[in-house]
N, C-alpha and C positions, 0 to 999 in steps of 0.2 A: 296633676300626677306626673311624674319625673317617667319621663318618655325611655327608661331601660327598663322598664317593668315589661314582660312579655304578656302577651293579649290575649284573653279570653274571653269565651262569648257561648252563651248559651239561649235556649230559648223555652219562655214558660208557657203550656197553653191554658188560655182562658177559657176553659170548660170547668163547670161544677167548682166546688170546694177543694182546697187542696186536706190532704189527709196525711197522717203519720207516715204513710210511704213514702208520700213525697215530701214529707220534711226530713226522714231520715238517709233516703236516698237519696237528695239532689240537694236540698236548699241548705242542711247541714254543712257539706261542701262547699256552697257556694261562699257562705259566712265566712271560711277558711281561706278561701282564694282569694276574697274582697280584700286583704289584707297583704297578702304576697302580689297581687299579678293586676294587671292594670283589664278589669272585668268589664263585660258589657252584658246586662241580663236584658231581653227584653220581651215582652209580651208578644206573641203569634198571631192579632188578630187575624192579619190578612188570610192566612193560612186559615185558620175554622171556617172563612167564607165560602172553602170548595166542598163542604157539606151544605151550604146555603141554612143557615141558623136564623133563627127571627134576631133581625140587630139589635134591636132594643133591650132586648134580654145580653147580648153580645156585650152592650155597652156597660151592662150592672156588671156581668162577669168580668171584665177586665178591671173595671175599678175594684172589686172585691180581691183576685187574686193578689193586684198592686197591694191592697191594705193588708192581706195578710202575709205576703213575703216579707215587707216590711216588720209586721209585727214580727215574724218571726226570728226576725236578726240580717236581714237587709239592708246596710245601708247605704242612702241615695244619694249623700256627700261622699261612701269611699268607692263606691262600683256606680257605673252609668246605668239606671235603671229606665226605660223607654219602652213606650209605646212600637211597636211595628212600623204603624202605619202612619207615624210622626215623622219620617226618614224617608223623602222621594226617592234619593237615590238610592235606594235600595232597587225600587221599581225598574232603575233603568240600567243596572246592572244584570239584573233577571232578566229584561231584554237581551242585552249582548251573552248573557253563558245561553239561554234558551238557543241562541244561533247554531251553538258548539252541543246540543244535548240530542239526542237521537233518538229517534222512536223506540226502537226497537230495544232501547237498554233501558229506558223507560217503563215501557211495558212489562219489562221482567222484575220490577224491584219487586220483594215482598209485599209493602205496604199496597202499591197498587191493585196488586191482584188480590189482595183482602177486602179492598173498599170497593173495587169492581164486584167483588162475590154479596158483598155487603148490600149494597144501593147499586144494583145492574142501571135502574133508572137517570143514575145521574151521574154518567162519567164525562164527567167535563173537563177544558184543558188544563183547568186549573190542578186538577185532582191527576192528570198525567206529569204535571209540568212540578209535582208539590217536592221533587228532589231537588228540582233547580231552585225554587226559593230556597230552600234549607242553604243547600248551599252558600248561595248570593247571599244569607244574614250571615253566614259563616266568614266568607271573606272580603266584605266588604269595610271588615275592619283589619283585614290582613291578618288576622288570627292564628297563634302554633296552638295553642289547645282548646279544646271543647268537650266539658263535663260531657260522654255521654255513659249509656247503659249498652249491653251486647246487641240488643234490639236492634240500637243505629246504627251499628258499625256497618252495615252496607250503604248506607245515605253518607256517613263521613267517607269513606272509600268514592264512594261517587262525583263527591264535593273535588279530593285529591285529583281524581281526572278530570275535572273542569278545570280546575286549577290550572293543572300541568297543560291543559290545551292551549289555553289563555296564553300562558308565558313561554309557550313553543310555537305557539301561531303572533305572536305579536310581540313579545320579550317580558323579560323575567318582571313579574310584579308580585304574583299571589305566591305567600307562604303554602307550605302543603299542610295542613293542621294535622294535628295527633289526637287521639281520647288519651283522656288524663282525670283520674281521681285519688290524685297523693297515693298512689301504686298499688291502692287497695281496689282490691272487688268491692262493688255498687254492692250495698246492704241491699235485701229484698227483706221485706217487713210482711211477715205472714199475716194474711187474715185469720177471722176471731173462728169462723167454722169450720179453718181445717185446710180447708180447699185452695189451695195458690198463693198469691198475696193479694195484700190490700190494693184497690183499686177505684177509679172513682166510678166506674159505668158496672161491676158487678153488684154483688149482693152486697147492700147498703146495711145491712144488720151488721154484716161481718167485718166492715171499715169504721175505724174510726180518725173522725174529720176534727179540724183544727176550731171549727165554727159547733161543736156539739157541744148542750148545756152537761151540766156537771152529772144530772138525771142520767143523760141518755149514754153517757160515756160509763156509768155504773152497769145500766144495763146490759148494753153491748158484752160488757167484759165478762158478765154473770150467766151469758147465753152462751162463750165459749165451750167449745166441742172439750170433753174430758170423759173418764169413764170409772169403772169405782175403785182405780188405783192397784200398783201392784199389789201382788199374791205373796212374793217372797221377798227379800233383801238382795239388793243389787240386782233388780232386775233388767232387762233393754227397755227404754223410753219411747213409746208409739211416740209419732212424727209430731202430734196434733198437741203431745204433753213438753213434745220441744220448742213447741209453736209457744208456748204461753212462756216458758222462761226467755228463750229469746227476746220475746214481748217487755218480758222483767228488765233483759238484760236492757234496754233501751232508757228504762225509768227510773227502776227499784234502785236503793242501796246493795251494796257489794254483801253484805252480813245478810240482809232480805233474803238475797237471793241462793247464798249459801246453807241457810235454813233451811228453806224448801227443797235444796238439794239434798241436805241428808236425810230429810224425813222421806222425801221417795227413797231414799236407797236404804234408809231400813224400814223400807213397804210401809210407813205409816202415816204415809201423807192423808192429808184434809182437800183437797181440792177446792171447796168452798172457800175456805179461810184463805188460800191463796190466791184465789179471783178476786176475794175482796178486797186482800192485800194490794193486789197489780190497779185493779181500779179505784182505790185511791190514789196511788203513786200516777197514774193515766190524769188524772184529775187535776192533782198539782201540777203536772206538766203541761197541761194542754190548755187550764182555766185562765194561766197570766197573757199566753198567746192569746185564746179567744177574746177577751175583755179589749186589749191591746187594740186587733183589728177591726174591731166595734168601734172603737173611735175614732181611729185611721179613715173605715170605711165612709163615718159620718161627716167626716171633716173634706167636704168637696172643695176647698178654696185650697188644703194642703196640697190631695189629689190633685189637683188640675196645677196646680206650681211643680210639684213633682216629674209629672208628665211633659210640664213645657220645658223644663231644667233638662230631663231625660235625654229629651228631642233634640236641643242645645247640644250636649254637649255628643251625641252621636253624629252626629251634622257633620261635625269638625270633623272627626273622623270618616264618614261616608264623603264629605265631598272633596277629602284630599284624594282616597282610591278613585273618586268618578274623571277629578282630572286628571289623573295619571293611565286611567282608562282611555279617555276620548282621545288624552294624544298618542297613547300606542296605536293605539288604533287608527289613526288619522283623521278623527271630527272633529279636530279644535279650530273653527274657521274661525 
């Protein structure tokens, strides 16, 4: 990759299935950067270890998400796609920022005091220290932007003061990164019953996933929340009847979905025949991805080249920031 392409780096967690939210929200983007900006995607195992996950189950989800990012428009010749925990230095980078991170600021990020409220049982350093990792995969590829969502933007802020500690206590190295999604607002991809968006730990009726047969994607769609339609012409559109053309607007044809626009607005819409409409359109979109990472995920010998290739070429990149780390810092005996 021609070393003026500016650096990007995100990170995917390996929990569960990924779902429409998260292809319309992140990995769509990602497809589009892989192409302009010299990208690093890589899987968070380390990170899920500070809920302490049975590994073995750990190990399937990682290969799964790999096989369906991929499927879904990934790819691992034009963006560095890796493993975590294929990349030592990363480890000893989170050493040196953990030096510069403070209790006390620590303790205040959002997330903490979520997962403190969550699991009181198990706050360990790792689950205090989980800004400093973010950070440390952030710049240890010396990164100006980072796909996030508003969620992050206190852990990217955080990263920025490591940064800035770094290069004021030892001289200038770490870019300060930016959130960046082509200047658009992050889609939120509403769920089927109404309630919020889609997500992987909520209500599982109401998401639909990239890995669900053609069956269960009908279904979903035919359970959405709706009600018996306006009363008059031009009426205002409850949230939940916005919730489904959004849905449309993600799938359906442009004509699709202008049909069902005028049939609400002269009150004479079918709501059935439009659920059926969106779930086949759900169908064809979802059916060539799943198929896809069915064989991705079957094929351990691509996986595992993938992963080692991944590792490769992060490497380059982590161990030039670790030496220009040790000798700011003065460990380079």
């Amino acid at each position: 990759m021609p070393q003026h392409k500016e650096i990007v780096v995100s990170g995917i967690r390996p929990t569960g299935f990924l779902h429409l939210g998260n292809y319309f929200g992140a990995i769509r983007n990602y497809i589009r950067m892989q192409e302009d900006f010299d990208c690093y995607f890589f899987v968070a195992d380390w990170h899920s270890l500070t809920t302490h996950p049975d590994t073995r189950e750990l190990q399937d989800s990682v290969l799964r998400v790999l096989a369906e990012n991929i499927a879904a428009g990934l790819d691992p010749e034009k963006a560095c796609l890796y493993v975590q925990s294929t990349v030592p230095e990363i480890a000893e980078l989170y050493l040196h920022i953990n030096m510069m991170a403070y209790k006390g600021e620590l303790e205040k990020t959002a997330t903490f005091k979520e997962k403190v409220r969550q699991h009181p049982d198990n706050v360990n350093a790792g689950l205090l220290t989980y800004p400093v990792l973010m950070a440390t995969d952030i710049i240890i590829h010396r990164a100006k932007y980072v796909p996030v969502g508003k969620d992050q933007e206190q852990h990217l802020e955080m990263t920025r003061n490591f940064a800035q500690r770094f290069n004021h206590r030892y001289g200038e190295l770490f870019p300060e990164p930016q959130a960046f999604n082509f200047g658009a607002e992050l889609v939120k991809v509403p769920s089927l019953d109404g309630a919020g968006k889609m997500s992987k730990s909520e209500n599982q009726m109401a998401t639909l996933y990239l890995a669900d047969d053609d069956d269960m994607i009908r279904k979903k769609v035919m359970k959405a929340k709706t009600d018996s339609g306006p009363t008059e012409p031009n009426s205002e559109m409850p949230d939940y009847i916005q919730n489904l053309f959004q849905l449309m607007s993600f799938v359906s044809e442009e004509s699709t979905i202008q049909k069902f626009r005028d049939d609400f607005n002269g009150a004479n819409i079918r709501y059935g025949d439009m659920k059926k409409q969106l779930a086949e359109d759900m169908v064809k979109f979802i059916s060539p991805i799943r198929a896809k990472a069915e064989g991705i995920y079957n094929d351990r010998a691509y996986l595992k080249q993938v992963i080692e290739k991944g590792a490769e070429k992060a490497r380059v990149s982590a161990k030039a920031t670790i030496e220009k780390v040790r000798e700011l810092v003065g460990l380079n005996y």
